[in-house]
N, C-alpha and C positions, 0 to 999 in steps of 0.2 A: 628688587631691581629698580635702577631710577628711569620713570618714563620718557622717552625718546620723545624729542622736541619736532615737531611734523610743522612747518608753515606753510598754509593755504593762502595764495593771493586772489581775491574776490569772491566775494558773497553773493555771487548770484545763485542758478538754482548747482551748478558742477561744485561751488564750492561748499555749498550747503549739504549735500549727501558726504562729500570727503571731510568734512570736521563728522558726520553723523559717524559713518565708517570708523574713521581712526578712534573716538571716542570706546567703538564696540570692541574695541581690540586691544583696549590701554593704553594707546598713543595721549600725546600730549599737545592737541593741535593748537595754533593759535592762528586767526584767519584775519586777512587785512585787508579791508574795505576803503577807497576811496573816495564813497558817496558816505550821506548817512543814514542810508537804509541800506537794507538786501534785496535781493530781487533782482540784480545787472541789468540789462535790458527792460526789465520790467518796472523797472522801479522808475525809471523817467519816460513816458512813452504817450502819444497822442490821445487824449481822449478817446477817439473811435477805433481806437485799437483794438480788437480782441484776438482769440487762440484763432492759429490759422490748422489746429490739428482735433481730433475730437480728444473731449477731455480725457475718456475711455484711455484715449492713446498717449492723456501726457498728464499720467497721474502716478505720484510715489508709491511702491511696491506696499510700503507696508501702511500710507496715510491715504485713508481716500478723499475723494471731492466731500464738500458736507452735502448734503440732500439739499439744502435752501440753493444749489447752483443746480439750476433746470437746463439750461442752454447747453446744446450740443458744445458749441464756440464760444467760453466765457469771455467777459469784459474783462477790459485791463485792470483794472480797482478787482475784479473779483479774482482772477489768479495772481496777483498782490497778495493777496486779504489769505489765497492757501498758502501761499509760500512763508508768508508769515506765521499762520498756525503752524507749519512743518513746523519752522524753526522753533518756537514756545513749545509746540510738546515734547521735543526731542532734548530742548532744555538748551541750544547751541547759540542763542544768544550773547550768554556771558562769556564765548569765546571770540567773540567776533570784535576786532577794535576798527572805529569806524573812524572815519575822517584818515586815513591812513596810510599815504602813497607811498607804495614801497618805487624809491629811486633806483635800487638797482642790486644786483647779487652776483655773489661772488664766492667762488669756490676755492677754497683752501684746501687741499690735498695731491694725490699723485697722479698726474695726468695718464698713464698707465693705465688707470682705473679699470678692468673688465667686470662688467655687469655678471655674467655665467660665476665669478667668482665668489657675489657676495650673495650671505645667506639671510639679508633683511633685518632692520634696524632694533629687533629684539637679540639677534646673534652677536656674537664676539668679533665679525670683520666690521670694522668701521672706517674705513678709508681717507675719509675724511668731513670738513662741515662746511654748510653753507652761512658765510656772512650776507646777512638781510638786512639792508640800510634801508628807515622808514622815515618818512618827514609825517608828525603828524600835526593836524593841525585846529585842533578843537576848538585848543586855549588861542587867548590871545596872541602868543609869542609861538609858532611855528618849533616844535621838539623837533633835534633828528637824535635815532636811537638804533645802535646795529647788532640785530638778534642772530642767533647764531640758530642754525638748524640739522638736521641727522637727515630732514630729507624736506624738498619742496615741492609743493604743488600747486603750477600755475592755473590758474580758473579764471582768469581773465576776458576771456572771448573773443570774438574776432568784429562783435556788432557794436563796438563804440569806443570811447575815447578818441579813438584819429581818427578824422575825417580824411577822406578823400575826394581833393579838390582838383577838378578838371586844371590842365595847363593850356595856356592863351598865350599866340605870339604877342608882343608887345603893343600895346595899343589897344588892344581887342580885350583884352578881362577885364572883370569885374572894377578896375580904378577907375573904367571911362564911364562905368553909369550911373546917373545923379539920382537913381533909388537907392534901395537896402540888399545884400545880397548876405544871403546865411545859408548855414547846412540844417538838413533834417536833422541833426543832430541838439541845434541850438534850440531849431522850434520846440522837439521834443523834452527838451530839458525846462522849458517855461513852464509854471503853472496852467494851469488849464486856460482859467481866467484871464491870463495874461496873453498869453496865447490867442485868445479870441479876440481878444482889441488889438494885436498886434497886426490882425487880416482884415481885419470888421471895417468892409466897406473900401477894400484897398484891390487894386489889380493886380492875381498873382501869377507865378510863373512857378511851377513845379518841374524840375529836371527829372525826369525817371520816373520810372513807372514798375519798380517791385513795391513790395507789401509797405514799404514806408511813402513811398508817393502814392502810392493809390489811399489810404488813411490823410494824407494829408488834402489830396485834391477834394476827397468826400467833406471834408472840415469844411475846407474854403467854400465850397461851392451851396453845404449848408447856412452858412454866414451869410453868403453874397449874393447867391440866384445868380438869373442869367443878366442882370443888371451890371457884373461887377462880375465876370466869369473867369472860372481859374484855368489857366493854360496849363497843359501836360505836354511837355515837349520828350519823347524819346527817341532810342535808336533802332530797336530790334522787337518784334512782336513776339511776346514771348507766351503760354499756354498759362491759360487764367481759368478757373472750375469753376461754377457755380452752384455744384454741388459732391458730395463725396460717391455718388450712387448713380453711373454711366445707364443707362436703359435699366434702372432699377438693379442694377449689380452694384454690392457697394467693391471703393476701390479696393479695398481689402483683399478683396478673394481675387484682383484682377494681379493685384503686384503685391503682396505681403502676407505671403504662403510659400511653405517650402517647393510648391510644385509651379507657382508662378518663377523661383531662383532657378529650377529646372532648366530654364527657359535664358537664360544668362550663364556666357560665359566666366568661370571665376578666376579670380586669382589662387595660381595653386592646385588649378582643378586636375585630374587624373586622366588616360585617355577616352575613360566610359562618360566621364561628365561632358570633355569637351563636344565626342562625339553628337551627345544627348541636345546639345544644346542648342549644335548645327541643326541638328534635325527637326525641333522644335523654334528655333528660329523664325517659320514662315507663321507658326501661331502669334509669338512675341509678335510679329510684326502687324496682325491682324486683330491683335488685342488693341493696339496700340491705335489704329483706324478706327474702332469700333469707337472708342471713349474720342477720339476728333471728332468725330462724326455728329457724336453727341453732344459734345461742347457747342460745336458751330451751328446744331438743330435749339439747341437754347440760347447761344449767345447770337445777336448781329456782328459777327466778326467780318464777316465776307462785305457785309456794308461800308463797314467804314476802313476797309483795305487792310484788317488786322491779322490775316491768318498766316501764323508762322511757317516758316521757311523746316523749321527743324520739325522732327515728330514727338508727340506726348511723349512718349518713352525715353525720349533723349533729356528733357529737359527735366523730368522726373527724376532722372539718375543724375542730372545735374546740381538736384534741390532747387532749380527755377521757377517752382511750381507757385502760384496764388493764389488766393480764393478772392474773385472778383466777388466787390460788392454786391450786393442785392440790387440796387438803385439805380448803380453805375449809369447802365444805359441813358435810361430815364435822363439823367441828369443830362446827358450827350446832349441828348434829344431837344432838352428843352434849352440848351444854350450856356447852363450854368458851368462847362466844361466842356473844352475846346481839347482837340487831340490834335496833335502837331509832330508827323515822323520824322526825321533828320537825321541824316549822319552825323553833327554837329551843331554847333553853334559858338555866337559868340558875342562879345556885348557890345550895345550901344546905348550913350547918352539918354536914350528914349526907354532904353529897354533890352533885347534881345536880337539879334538876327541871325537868320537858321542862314546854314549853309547850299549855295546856289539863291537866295530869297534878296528881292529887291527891297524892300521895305522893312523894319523892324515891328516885331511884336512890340508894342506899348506897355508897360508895365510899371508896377509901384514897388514890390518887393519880387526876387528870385529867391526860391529856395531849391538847395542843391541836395538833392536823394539819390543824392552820386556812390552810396557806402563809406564803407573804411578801410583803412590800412591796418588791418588788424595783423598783419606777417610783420609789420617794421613795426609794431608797437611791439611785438613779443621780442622782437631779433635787438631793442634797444634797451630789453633789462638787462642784457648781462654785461660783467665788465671786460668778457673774454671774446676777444672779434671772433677765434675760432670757434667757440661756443655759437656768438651770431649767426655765423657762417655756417654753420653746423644744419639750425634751424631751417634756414630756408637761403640761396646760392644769390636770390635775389627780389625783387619784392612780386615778380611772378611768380616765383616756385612754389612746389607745392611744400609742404609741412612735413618734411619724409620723418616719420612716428612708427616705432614699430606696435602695433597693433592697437596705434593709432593715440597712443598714450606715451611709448620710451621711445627719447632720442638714441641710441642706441652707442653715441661717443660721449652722451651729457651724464656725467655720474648723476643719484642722487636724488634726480629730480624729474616726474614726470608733468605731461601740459592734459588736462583735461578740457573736454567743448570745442577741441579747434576744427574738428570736422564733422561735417553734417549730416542728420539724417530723419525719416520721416517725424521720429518724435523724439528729440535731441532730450529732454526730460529723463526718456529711460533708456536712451544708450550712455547718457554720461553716469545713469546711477549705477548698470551695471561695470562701468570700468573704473568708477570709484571701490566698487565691491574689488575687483580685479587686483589696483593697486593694492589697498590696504592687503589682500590675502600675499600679496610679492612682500610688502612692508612684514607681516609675521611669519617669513620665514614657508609660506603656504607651498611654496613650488619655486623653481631658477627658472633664470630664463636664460637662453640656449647662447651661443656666443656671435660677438658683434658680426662677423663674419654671416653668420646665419639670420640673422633681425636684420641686415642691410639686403639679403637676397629676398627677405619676405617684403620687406618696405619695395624693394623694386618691380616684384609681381605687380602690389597694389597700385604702383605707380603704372604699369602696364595696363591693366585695368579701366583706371580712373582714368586715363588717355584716352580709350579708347571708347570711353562709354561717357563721356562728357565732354571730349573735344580741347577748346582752349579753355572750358570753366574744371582745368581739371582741381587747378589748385586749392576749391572748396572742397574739395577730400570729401565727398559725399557719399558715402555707401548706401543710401534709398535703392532698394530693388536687390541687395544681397547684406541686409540687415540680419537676419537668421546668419545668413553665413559667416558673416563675421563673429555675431555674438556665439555661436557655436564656438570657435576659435578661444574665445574667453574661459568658457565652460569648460572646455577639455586642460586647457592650462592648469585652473583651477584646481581640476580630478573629479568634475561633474559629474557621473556616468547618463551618457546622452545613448548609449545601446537600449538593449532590453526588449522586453514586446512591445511590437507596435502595430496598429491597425494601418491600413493603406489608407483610408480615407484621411484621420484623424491626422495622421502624421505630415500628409502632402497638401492636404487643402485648411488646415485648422490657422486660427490669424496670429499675426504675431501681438498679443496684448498682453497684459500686466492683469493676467486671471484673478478674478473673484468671486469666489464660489464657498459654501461652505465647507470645509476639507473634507468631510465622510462625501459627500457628492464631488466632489472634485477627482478621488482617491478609485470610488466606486467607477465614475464612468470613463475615465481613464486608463483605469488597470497601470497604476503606477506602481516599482517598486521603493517603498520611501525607506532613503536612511536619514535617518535623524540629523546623524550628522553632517551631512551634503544638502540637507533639505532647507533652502532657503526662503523660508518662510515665518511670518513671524504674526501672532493674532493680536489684533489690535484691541484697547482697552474700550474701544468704542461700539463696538460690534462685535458677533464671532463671525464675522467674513475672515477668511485668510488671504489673504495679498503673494502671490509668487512672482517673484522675480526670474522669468522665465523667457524664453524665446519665446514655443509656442508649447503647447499640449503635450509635443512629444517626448519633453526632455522627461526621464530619469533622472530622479537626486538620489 
């Protein structure tokens, strides 16, 4: 039979397990990168960047870290350097064409299309193809070339290409100021090198203060001292860690355990869960104080007016979460980094001026750590509005995904990475697992009618346990319960014996254990053929692609 044509758009890490996937099943993927490396985000990113997750948590089921990586939190060059061995041992290089922006796709077939009908790109319904128009650009002369595909899979992501750039009434942005104004985006994409003489000795102004301004303000302030101090201008105090172990508890056991989800109402949930949930509610909430408590007994938050309005737990289920520098303060302290709260701002000739502020901040260069428009970059591949429209109603909506990967009116074609969660690593490898088992025929999925009543729970959900940040689709804090959700689609078997302990309080990680120890102290029942496991030529560790402990394969 001739192998089904699968294209993957980005070679980050979601695009990387889905060529890995289709490979293991016969597909014929070919995956289009328009950088020219792999790695998406990681592959252009600040110097002092490193993992904001322990690697333990954001490591491939079946590839582990190498031993020469000691650090809880690797450096950027160094989870580079794994993502790249992934790809070399796995051989998916040669699939991958780089320099290669796909312009746009388009669906040829019967708009009719029902999902519950088709039995996966190995079976006899074929509905129809996607045309993939690619510009690529290596050579001198700019190629465009339009590949036709059996199925797509976007991997793009939501953390780059479009910037999102604050609007200014007229007179007030960025045209009135006689410095440089760029995005985290642009700094991130300079070389290192370049990068440092582009601050070195210059007054900066950093807009924002998640994970990409707080790296950037560290840079500057390394460079500059308090001689030449770099401004952080933000709006909202948002909960920053400075370590993963609240009074010696890691956060693991406090939110990423089936008996911490206890504790959260779910999407979907029955009248014994929701009751369970109320009930344990006052614990959630006390969990929740206990790690403030401890945050603001390590961090001077209450010093310098920083302590959030929201509670840990909100912002957690938000994916708002950081890992404050080590340094940070220090650097407050001694001047090299200036914090600056504000509703706004806006610009002047000189520089900056905050909103209600008589005078302007002084400045040489702004850089804007404002995010991206990752909803209108995905809602601008296709050539069909309804399609657009489909994705997201408007550039606030959220990504309605049924289980978080199928648009459920988009034949064809699923989106991996658009939503977040504690270690986005192994929830995109197990939904890459997910599709590919939909691609051969593994299992149907239920009718549009039914995927839009599921998508609407989670939108239920994510409203309410995230607020206005619903639209980053976060599942942090009901991780098991989703990935559960997979498993059973699948034909996992997640029953079986279970211990009380093992099952409710065990973590959710990517196990590595030898299998006779794994097997022994578990008391699994294993089928071979559900056993998603795979021993590596490196080691006899076995690697599971697993929730947590409890699952049965």
């Amino acid at each position: 039979m001739e192998k089904k044509q699968v294209v993957i758009i980005g070679a980050g890490i979601s695009g990387l397990v889905a060529c890995k996937y289709c490979l293991s099943k016969g597909f014929h993927p070919i995956v289009f990168e328009s950088d020219g490396d792999i790695g998406g985000v990681w592959a252009k990113t600040i110097r002092t960047t490193r993992l904001q997750t322990f690697k333990e948590m954001y490591q491939f089921s079946d590839f582990p870290w190498p031993s020469s990586v000691t650090q809880d939190y690797p450096a950027q060059d160094q989870v580079l350097n794994y993502l790249r061995s992934y790809a070399t041992h796995f051989d998916l290089m040669k699939h991958i064409r780089f320099h290669s922006v796909v312009k746009e796709i388009d669906y040829q077939g019967e708009s009719s299309f029902v999902w519950s009908q088709w039995n996966g790109i190995g079976g006899t319904f074929l509905p129809g193809k996607w045309k993939v128009t690619v510009v690529t650009s290596q050579s001198q002369a700019p190629l465009t070339k339009v590949y036709d595909a059996d199925f797509v899979i976007l991997c793009v992501g939501r953390f780059k290409d479009v910037p999102n750039i604050p609007a200014f009434a007229p007179g007030t942005g960025p045209e009135v100021f006689q410095g440089k104004v760029i995005h985290s985006m642009d700094y991130a994409s300079m070389d290192h090198k370049k990068a440092e003489e582009f601050v070195k000795g210059k007054r900066v102004v950093v807009v924002g203060f998640q994970k990409q301004g707080l790296d950037i303000a560290m840079e500057c302030s390394s460079l500059n001292g308090p001689e030449n101090p770099c401004t952080v201008v933000y709006r909202k105090d948002r909960w920053k860690i400075s370590d993963f172990a609240p009074w010696g508890i890691p956060l693991q056991y406090l939110y990423l355990n089936r008996f911490s989800e206890l504790m959260v109402h779910k999407p979907g949930e029955g009248f014994l869960l929701g009751m369970l949930a109320t009930l344990l509610s006052p614990l959630r909430w006390g969990i929740s104080k206990l790690v403030e408590i401890h945050i603001k007994k390590k961090l001077p938050l209450a010093k310098y007016d920083m302590v959030p309005e929201r509670s840990f737990s909100k912002d957690m289920r938000s994916c708002l979460l950081a890992i404050m520098p080590e340094d940070f303060f220090n650097r407050v302290e001694s001047g090299s980094i200036v914090l600056q709260k504000s509703p706004g701002f806006s610009f002047h000739k000189d520089g900056i001026m905050l909103d209600g502020g008589i005078k302007p901040i002084q400045t040489d260069i702004v850089i804007l750590a404002t995010g991206f428009k990752g909803i209108q970059k995905l809602k601008n591949i296709f050539t069909s509005q309804d399609f657009s429209d489909f994705i997201a109603v408007s550039p606030d909506s959220r990504v309605a995904l049924y289980r978080e990967c199928i648009q459920p009116r988009i034949p064809q074609l699923a989106i991996i990475g658009f939503s977040e969660s504690f270690s986005n690593l192994f929830t995109s490898e197990i939904r890459c697992r997910w599709i590919v088992e939909l691609l051969d025929g593994g299992f149907k999925l239920p009718s549009i009618e039914e995927m839009e009543k599921d998508i609407s729970n989670w939108d239920d959900y994510m409203k309410n346990s995230s607020g206005k940040y619903y639209q980053r689709s976060c599942i942090t804090a009901l991780d098991i319960w989703y990935n559960d959700q997979l498993c059973k689609d699948m034909g996992w078997n997640l029953d079986g014996k279970r211990d009380f302990g093992l099952t409710y309080f065990s973590l959710m990680v990517p196990w590595t254990m030898p299998i006779h120890n794994f097997i022994k102290n578990h008391d699994l029942r294993m089928n071979n053929k559900d056993f998603i496991m795979q021993r590596t030529a490196r080691s006899s560790t076995v690697f599971c692609l697993c929730i947590d402990t409890s699952c049965v394969f």
